[in-house]
C-alpha positions as CSV (number, residue, x, y, z in Angstrom):
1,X,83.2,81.8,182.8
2,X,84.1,82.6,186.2
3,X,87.7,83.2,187.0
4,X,87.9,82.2,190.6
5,X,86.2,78.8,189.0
6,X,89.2,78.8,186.2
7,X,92.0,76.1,187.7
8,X,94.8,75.9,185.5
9,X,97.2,72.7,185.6
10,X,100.2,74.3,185.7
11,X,100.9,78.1,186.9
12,X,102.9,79.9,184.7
13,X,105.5,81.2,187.7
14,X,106.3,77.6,188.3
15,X,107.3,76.7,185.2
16,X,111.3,76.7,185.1
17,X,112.9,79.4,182.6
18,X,115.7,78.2,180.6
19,X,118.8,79.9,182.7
20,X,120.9,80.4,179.2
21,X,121.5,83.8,178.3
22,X,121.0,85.0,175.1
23,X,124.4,86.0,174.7
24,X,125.7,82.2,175.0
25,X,122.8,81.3,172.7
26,X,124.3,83.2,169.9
27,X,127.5,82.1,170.7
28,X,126.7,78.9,170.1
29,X,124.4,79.4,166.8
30,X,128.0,81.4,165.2
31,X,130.2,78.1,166.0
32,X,127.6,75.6,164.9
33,X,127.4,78.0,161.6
34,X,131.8,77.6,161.3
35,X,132.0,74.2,162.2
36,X,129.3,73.6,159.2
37,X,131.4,76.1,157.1
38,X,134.2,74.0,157.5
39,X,132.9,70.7,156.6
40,X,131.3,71.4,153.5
41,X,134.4,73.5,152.1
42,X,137.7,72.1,152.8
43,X,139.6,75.0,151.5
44,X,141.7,77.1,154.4
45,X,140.0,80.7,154.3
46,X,142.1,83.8,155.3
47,X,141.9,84.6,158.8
48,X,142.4,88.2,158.8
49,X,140.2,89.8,155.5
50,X,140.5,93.4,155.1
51,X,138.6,95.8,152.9
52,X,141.3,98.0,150.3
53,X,139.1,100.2,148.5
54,X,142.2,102.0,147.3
55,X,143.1,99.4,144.7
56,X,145.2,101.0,141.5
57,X,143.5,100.2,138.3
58,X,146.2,100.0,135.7
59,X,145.1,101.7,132.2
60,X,145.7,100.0,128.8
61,X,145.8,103.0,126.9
62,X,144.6,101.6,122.8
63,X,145.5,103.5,119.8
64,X,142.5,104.6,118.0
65,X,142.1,103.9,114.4
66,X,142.3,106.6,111.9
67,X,140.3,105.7,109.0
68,X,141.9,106.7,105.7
69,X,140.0,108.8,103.2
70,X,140.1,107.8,100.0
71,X,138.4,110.4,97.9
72,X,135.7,109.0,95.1
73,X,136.3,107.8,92.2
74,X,135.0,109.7,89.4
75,X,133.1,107.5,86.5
76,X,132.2,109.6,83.4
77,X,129.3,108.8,81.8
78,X,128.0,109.2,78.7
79,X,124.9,111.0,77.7
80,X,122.3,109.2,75.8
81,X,120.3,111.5,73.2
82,X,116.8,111.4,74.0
83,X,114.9,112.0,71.3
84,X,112.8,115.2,71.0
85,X,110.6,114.6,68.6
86,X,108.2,111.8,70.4
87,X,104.4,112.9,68.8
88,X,101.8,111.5,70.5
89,X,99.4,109.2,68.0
90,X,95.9,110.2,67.8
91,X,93.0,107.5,68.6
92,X,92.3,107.2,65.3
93,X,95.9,106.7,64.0
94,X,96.0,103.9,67.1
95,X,93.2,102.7,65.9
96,X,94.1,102.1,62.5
97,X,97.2,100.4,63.5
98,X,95.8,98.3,66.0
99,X,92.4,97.6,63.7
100,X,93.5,94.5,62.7
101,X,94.1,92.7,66.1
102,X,90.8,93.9,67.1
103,X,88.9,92.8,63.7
104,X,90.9,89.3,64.9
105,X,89.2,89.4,68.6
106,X,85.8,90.3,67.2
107,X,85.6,87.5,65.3
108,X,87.2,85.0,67.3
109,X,84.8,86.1,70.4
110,X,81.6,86.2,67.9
111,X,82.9,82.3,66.7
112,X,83.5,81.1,70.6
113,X,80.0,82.9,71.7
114,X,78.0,80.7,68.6
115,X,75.2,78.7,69.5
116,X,77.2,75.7,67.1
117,X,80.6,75.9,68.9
118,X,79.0,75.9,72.3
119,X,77.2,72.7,71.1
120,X,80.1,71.4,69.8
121,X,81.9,72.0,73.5
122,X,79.7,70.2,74.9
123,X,79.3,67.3,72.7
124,X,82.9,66.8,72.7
125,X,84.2,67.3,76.1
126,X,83.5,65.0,78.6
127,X,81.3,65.2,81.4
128,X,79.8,68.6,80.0
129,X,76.5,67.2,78.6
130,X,75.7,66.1,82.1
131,X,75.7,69.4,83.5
132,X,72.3,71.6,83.3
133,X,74.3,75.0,83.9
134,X,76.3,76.9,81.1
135,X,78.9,78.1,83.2
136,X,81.2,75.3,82.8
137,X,81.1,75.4,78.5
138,X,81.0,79.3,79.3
139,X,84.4,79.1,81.2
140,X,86.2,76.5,79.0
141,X,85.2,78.9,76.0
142,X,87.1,81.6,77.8
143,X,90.2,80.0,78.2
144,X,90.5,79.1,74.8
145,X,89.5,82.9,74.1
146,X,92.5,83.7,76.2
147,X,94.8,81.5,74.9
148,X,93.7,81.7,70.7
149,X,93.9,85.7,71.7
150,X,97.5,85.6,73.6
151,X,98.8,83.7,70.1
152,X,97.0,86.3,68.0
153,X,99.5,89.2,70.1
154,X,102.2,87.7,69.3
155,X,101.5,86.8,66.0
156,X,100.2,89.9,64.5
């Protein structure tokens, strides 16, 4: 583009400058900012506000708690005897004494694992016959074994 070609509409030199100075610009920006100031609170602010950095603080002096010692109180207690003369048992002396439980469990586990009793499971509790797996008559028989052995323990 050719600049001796390039008309502009309006030259920039005759365009009129605003003949406000800046100074009265800001003049008025501070009293518009008062005047707002003053409408929205209504309460008379000081006129003359000076900074006092010199301002006594006044210290509440506390008294500070002492805690009293109270010195332990002394329980006596009295020594139990422990007995000395704790032999450990043998296996076969546990075995002996325990040999009747055990003779108990045996049996009762050799009775539950019978082909009879397992028939008899079935045939008598519901819904077993129509199953084709043994593990539900195996876990009912196990429970009972639990159970039939937690009485014997406490029985014998």
């Amino acid at each position: 583009m050719n600049r001796s070609n390039y008309d502009m509409a309006t030259p920039i030199n005759s365009l009129q400058q605003p003949s406000n100075n800046i100074n009265n610009l800001v003049r008025n920006v501070e009293n518009n900012i008062e005047t707002i100031g003053n409408i929205n609170s209504n309460v008379p602010q000081p006129v003359n506000l000076t900074y006092n950095p010199t301002i006594g603080h006044q210290y509440v002096h506390q008294p500070t708690l002492v805690p009293n010692y109270q010195p332990p109180t002394v329980v006596k207690q009295e020594h139990l005897e422990i007995p000395v003369g704790l032999e450990k048992k043998s296996l076969y002396q546990t075995l002996l004494v325990n040999s009747k439980e055990y003779l108990i469990m045996i049996l009762l586990f050799s009775l539950l694992a019978h082909k009879k009793v397992s028939r008899l499971f079935i045939m008598y509790i519901p819904g077993l016959n129509t199953i084709d797996s043994p593990i539900p008559s195996l876990i009912i028989r196990g429970v009972v074994f639990t159970i039939l052995s937690g009485l014997v323990k406490q029985c014998v």
